[in-house]
C-alpha positions as CSV (number, residue, x, y, z in Angstrom):
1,X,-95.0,-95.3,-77.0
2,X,-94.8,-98.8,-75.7
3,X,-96.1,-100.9,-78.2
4,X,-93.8,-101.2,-81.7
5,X,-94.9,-98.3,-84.3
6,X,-96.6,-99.7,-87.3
7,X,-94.6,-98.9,-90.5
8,X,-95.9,-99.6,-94.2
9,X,-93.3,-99.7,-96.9
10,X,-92.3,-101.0,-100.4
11,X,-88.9,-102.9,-100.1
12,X,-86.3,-101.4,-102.2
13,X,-82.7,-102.5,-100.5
14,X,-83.3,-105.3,-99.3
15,X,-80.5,-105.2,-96.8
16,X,-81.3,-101.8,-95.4
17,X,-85.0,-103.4,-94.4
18,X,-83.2,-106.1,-92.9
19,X,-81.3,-103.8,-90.6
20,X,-84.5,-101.5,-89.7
21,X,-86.1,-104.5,-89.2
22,X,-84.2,-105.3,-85.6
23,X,-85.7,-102.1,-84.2
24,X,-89.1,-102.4,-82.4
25,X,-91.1,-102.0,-85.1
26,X,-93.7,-103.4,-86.9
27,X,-92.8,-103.1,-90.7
28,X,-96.0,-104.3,-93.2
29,X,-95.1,-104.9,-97.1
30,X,-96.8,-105.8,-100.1
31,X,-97.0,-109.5,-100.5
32,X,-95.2,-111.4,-103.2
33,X,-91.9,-110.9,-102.4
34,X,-88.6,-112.4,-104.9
35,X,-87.0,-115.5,-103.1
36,X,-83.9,-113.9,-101.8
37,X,-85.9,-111.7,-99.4
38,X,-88.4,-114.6,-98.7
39,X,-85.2,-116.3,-97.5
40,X,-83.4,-113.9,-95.1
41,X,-86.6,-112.4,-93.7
42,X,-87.8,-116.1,-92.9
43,X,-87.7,-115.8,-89.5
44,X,-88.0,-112.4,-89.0
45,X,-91.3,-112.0,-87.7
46,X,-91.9,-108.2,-87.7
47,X,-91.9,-107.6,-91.3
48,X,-95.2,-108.8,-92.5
49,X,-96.2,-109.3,-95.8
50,X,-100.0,-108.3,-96.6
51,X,-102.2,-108.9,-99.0
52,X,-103.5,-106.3,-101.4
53,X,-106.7,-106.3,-100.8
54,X,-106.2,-106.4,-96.6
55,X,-103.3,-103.1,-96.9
56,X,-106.2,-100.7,-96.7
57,X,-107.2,-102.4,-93.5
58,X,-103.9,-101.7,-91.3
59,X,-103.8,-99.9,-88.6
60,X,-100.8,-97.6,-89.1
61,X,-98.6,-95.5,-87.5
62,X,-96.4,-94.4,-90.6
63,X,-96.3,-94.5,-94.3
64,X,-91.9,-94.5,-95.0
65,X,-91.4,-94.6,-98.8
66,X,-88.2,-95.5,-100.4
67,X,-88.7,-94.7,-104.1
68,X,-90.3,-92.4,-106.6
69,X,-92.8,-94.8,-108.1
70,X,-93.6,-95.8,-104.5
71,X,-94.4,-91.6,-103.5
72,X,-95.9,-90.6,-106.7
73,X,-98.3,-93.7,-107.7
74,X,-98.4,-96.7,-105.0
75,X,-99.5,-95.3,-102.6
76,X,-102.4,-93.7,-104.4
77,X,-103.4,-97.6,-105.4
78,X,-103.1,-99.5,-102.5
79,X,-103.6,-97.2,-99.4
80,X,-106.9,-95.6,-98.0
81,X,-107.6,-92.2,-98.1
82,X,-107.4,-92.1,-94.2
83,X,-103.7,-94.1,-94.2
84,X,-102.6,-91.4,-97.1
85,X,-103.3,-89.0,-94.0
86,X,-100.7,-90.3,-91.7
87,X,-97.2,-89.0,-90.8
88,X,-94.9,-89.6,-93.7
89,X,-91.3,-89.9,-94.2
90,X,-89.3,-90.3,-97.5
91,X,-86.0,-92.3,-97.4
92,X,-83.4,-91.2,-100.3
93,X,-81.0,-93.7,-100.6
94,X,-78.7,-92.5,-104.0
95,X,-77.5,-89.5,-104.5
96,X,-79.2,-87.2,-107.4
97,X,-79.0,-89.0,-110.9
98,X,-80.4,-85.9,-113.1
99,X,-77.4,-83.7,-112.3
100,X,-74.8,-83.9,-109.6
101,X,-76.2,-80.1,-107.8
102,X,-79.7,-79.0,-109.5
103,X,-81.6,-82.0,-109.0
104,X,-84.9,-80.6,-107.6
105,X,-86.4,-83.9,-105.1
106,X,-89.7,-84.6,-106.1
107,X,-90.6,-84.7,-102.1
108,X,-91.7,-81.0,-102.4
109,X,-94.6,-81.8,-99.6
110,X,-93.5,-79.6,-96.3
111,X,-95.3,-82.0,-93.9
112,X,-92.9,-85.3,-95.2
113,X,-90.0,-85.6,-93.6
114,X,-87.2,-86.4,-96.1
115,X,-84.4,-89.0,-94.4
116,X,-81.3,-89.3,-96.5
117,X,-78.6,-91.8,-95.5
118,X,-75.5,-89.6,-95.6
119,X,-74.7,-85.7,-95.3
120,X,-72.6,-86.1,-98.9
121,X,-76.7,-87.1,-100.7
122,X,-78.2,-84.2,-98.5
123,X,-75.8,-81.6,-99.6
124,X,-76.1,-82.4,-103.4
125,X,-79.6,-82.9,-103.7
126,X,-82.5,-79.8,-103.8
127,X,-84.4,-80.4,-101.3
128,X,-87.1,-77.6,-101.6
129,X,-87.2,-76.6,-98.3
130,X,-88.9,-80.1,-96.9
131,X,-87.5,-80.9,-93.4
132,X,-84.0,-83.1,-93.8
133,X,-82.8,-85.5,-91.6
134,X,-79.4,-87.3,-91.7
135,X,-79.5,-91.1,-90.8
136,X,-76.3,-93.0,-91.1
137,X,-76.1,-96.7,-91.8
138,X,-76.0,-99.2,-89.0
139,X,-74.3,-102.7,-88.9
140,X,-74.3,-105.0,-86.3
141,X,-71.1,-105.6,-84.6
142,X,-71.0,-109.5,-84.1
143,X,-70.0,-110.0,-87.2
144,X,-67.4,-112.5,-89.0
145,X,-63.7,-111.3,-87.7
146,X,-61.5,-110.4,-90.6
147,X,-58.4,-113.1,-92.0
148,X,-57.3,-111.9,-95.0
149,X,-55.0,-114.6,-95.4
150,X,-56.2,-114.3,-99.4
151,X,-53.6,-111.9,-101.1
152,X,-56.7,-110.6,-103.2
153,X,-58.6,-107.7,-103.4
154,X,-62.5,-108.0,-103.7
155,X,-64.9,-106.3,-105.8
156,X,-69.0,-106.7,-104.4
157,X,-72.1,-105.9,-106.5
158,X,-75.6,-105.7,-105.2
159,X,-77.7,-108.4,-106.6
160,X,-79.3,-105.4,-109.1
161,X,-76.4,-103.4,-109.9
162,X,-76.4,-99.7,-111.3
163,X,-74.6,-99.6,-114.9
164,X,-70.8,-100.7,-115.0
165,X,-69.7,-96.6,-115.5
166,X,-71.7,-95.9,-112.2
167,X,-70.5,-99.2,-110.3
168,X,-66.9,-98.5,-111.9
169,X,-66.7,-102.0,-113.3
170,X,-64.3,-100.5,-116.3
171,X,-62.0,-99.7,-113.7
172,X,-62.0,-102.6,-112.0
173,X,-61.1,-104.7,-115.2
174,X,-58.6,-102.0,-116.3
175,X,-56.8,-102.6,-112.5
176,X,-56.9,-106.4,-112.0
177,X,-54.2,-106.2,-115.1
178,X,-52.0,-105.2,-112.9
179,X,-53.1,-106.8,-109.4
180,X,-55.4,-109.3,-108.1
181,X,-58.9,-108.6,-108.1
182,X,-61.9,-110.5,-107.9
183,X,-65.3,-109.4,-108.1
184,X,-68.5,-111.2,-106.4
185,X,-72.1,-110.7,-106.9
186,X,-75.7,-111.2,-104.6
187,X,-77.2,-113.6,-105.7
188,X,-74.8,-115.5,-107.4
189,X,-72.8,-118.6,-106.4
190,X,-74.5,-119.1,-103.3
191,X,-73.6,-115.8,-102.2
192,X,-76.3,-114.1,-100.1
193,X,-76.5,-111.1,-98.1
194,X,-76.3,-113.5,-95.0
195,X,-73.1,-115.0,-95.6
196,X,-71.6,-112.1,-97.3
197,X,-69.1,-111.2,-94.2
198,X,-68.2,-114.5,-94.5
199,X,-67.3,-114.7,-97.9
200,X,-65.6,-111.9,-97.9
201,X,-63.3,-111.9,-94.9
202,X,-60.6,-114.2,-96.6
203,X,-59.6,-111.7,-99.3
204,X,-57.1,-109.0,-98.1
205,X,-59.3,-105.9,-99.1
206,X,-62.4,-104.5,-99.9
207,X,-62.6,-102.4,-103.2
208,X,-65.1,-99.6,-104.1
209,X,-65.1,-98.7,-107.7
210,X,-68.0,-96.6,-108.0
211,X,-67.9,-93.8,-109.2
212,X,-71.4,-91.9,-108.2
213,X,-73.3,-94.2,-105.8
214,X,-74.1,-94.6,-102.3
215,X,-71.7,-96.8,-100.5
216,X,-73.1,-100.1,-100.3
217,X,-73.9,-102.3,-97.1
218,X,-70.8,-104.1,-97.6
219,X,-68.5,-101.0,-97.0
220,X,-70.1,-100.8,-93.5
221,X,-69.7,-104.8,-92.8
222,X,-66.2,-104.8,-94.4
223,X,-65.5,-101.8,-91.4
224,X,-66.9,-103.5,-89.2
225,X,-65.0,-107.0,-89.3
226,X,-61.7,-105.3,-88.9
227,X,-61.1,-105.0,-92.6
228,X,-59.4,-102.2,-95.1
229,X,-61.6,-100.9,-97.5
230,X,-59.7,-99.3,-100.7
231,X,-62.1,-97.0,-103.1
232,X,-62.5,-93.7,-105.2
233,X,-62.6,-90.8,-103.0
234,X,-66.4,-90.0,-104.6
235,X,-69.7,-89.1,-103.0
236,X,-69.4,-90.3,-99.8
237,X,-66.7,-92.8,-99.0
238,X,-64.0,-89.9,-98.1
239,X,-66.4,-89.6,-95.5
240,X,-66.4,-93.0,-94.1
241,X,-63.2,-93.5,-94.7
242,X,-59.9,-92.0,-93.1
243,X,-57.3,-92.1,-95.8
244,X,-53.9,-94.0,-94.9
245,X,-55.5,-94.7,-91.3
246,X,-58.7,-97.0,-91.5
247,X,-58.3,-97.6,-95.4
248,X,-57.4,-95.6,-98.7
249,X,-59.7,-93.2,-100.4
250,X,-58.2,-91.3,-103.3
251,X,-59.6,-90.4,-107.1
252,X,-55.9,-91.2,-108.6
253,X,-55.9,-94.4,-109.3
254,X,-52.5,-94.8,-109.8
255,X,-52.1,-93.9,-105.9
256,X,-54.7,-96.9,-105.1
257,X,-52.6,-99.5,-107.4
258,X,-49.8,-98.5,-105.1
259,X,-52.1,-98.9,-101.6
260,X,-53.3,-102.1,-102.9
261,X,-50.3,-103.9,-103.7
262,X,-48.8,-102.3,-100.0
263,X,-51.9,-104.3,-98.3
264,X,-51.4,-106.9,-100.5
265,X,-47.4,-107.5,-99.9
266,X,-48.4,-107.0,-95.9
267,X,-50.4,-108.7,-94.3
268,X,-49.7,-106.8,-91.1
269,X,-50.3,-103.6,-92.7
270,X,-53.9,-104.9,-93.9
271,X,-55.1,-105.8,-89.7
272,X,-53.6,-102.7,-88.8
273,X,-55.6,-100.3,-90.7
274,X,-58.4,-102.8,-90.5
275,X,-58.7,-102.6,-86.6
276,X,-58.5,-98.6,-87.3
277,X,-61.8,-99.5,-89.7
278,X,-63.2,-101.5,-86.9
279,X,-62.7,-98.6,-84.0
280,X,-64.5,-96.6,-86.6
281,X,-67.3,-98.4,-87.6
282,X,-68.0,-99.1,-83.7
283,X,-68.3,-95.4,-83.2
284,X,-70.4,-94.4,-86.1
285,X,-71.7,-97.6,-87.8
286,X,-73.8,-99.5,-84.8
287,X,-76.7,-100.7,-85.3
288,X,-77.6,-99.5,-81.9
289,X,-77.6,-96.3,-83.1
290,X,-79.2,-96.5,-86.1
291,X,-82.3,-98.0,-84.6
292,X,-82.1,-94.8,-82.3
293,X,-82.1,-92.2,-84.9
294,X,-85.0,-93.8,-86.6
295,X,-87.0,-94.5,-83.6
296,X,-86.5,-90.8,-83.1
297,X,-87.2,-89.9,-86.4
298,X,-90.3,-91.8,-86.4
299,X,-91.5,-90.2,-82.9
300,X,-91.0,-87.2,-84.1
301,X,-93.0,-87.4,-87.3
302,X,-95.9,-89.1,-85.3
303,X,-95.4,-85.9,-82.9
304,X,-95.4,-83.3,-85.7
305,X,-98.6,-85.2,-87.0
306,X,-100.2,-85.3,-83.7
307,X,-99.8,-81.6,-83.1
308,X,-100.7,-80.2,-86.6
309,X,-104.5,-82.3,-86.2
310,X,-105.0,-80.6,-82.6
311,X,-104.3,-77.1,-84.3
């Protein structure tokens, strides 16, 4: 196809849009928008916010949901009966919340194509049968290069953060007794997803508390500025993570105390494994090739569609 496929959605992470948003696509949302994403999508003229009443207007190639409310009532309210008919593909971002292996996904429809964004939230969830694809997160690689001349760990929580026993936030204030840790939020103190990279490249470390939650945006930008990320070997960080080589992963925390105050007492220690991150995230983390996957996944559902309407 040579012109850009024409995507509707509903925002949900913010930064992921961003991100999908540098493909050659044409991405249509529902107008009225909070500030912060008015902000960063300010000059990004492919996502384009519609009005209500003009949605059931669009000429579309896809319909990509991101959320259960999204699937199960939206789209019954603001799309035609004729856009409800196109190619559809159903992005899980979390892990299952009802239990950690007999979740059923609501996506029980064989002809949606169900994306998650690692193989760790594919495995767990039940996914009836619909067709799975894997999609990995994508970051682009000119990014803000890595200092660390702060001998302080860093904590980051998305603007709307899950509960503090899901983000780990009683673990972080149980270990910044004993070394330093700071913690920054989205949203606050002039910190946007924009400048995050920047704000965070000072401090020695990134830390990832959470117990049961995708790994955020930041785990892929910290990787991808050259520096060490430190977290709970849960869901999918062991994954991302090579432990003792391009960070530390590890459920005992006594083990990352120790880790941490290594990077912190070396400096030397902290570029080393956080050029290891880098070489990493430069072979798995592009953004290159995340746009690929999902311009494939995309072609492919607009195939599947095509070929099931000539039958």
């Amino acid at each position: 196809m040579n012109q850009p496929y024409k995507i509707f959605t509903w925002p949900v992470h913010q930064q992921y849009l961003f991100q999908l948003a540098q493909g050659d696509f044409e991405i249509y949302i529902p107008k009225g928008q909070h500030e912060s994403f008015q902000k960063q999508f300010a000059s990004q003229k492919n996502v384009i916010e519609t009005d209500p009443e003009a949605i059931k207007e669009l000429q579309l190639d896809c319909i990509l949901f991101q959320d259960e409310h999204s699937y199960q009532t939206a789209q019954y309210e603001v799309l035609s009966d004729q856009q409800r008919e196109l190619p559809k593909i159903y992005l899980e971002h979390h892990p299952p919340k009802q239990h950690p292996t007999n979740a059923k996904h609501f996506v029980e429809d064989q002809n949606v194509q169900l994306v998650h964004v690692n193989h760790y939230n594919a495995l767990m969830w039940d996914n009836n049968d619909v067709p799975v694809t894997v999609i990995e997160n994508g970051v682009t690689t000119d990014t803000v290069a890595f200092s660390g001349e702060k001998a302080s760990g860093v904590v980051v929580l998305e603007e709307n953060p899950a509960d503090d026993r899901v983000t780990g936030m009683d673990i972080f204030n149980q270990l910044k007794e004993a070394l330093p840790l700071e913690v920054i939020r989205i949203g606050k103190e002039n910190i946007t997803y924009q400048n995050l990279s920047e704000k965070i490249s000072k401090y020695r470390f990134l830390f990832c508390p959470d117990r049961y939650a995708t790994p955020g945006f930041v785990v892929y930008q910290a990787m991808m500025m050259g520096m060490p990320v430190v977290g709970l070997a849960t869901t999918a960080l062991p994954t991302i993570i090579s432990n003792e080589i391009s960070g530390f992963a590890d459920s005992d925390l006594n083990y990352l105390i120790c880790k941490m105050k290594l990077l912190l007492d070396n400096s030397q220690l902290a570029v080393q494994i956080g050029l290891e991150a880098r070489k990493s995230a430069l072979q798995r983390f592009s953004l290159s090739r995340f746009l690929s996957d999902w311009k494939q996944e995309i072609e492919k559902a607009v195939a599947n569609k095509s070929s099931f309407i000539k039958l």
